[in-house]
C-alpha positions as CSV (number, residue, x, y, z in Angstrom):
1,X,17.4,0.5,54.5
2,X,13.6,0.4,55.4
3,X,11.7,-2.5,57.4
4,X,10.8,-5.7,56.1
5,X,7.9,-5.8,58.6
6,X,5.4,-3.0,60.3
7,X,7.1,-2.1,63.9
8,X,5.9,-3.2,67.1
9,X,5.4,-1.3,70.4
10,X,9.3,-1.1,70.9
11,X,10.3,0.9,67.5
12,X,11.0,-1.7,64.8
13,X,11.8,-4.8,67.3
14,X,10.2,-8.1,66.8
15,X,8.9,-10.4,70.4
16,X,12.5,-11.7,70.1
17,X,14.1,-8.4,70.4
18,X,15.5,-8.6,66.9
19,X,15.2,-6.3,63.9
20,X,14.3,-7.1,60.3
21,X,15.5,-5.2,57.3
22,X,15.4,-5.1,53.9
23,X,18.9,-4.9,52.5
24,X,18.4,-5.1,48.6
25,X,16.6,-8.1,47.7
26,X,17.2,-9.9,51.2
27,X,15.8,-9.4,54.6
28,X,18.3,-9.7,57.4
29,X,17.5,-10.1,61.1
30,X,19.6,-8.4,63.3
31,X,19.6,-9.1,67.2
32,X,20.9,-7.2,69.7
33,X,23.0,-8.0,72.9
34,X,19.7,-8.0,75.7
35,X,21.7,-5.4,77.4
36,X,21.0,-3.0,74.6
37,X,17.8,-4.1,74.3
38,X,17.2,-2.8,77.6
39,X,17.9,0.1,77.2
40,X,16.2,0.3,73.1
41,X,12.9,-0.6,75.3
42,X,13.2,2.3,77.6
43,X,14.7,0.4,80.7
44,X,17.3,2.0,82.5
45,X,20.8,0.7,81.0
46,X,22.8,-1.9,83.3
47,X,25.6,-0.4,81.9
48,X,27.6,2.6,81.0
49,X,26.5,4.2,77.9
50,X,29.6,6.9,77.7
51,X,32.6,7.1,76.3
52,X,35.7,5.9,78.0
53,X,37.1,8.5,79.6
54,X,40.6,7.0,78.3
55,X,42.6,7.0,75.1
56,X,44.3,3.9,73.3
57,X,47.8,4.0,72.7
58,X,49.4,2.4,70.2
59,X,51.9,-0.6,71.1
60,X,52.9,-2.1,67.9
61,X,52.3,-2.3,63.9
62,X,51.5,-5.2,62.0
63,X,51.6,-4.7,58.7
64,X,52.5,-3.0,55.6
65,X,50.7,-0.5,53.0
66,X,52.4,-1.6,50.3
67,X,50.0,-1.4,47.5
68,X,50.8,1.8,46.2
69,X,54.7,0.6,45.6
70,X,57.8,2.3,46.7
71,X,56.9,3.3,49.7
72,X,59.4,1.8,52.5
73,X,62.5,4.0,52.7
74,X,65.8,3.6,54.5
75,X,66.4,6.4,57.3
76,X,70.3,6.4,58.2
77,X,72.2,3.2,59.3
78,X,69.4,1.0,61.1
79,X,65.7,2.7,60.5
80,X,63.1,1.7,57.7
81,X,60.1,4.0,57.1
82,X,56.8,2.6,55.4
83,X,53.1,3.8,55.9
84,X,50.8,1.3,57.5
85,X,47.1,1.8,57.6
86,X,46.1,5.3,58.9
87,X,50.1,5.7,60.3
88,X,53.9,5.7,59.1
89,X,56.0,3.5,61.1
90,X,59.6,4.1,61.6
91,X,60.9,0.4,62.6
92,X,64.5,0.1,64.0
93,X,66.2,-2.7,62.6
94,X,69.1,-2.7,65.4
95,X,66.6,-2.3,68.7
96,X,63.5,-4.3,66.9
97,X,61.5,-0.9,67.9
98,X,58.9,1.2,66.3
99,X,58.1,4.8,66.7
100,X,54.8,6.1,65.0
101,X,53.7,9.5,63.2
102,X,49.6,9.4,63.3
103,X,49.0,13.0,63.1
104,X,48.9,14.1,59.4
């Protein structure tokens, strides 16, 4: 990706605070949010610019990877397993609960 036009005193942004660049045979222009165009121009940020200092933990699975076909298995009396997205789901038919494996 290069730029469509020669950079201005901010690194690449246009007056507007956007950014154009050539992506194949089109030029896209790309704005920011002006909060991160604050801090692109050398402002201090109005905001923080770390990582939460939290994890997200997952609720629920919607879905189903069943492209690769075969892949949903019966575990005992009342539990289905099936891979979905990055994690396998083991659903509980009897509760309506899921427990999930996303460590491999």
């Amino acid at each position: 990706v290069k730029s469509a036009r020669p950079s201005s005193a901010l690194g690449g942004l246009e007056a507007d605070g956007s950014v154009r660049i050539a992506a194949g045979k089109r030029t896209v222009r790309l704005c920011f949010p002006k909060r991160v165009l604050r801090e692109l121009s050398g402002q201090p940020a109005d905001f923080c610019t770390q990582p939460p200092n939290h994890r997200l933990q997952l609720d629920w699975v919607y879905g189903f990877s069943g492209a690769t076909g075969g892949c949903m298995f019966v575990v005992g009396a009342s539990e289905v397993v099936y891979p979905a997205a990055a994690c396998v789901v083991l659903y509980n038919l009897e509760k309506d609960t899921q427990r999930f494996f996303t460590g491999h």
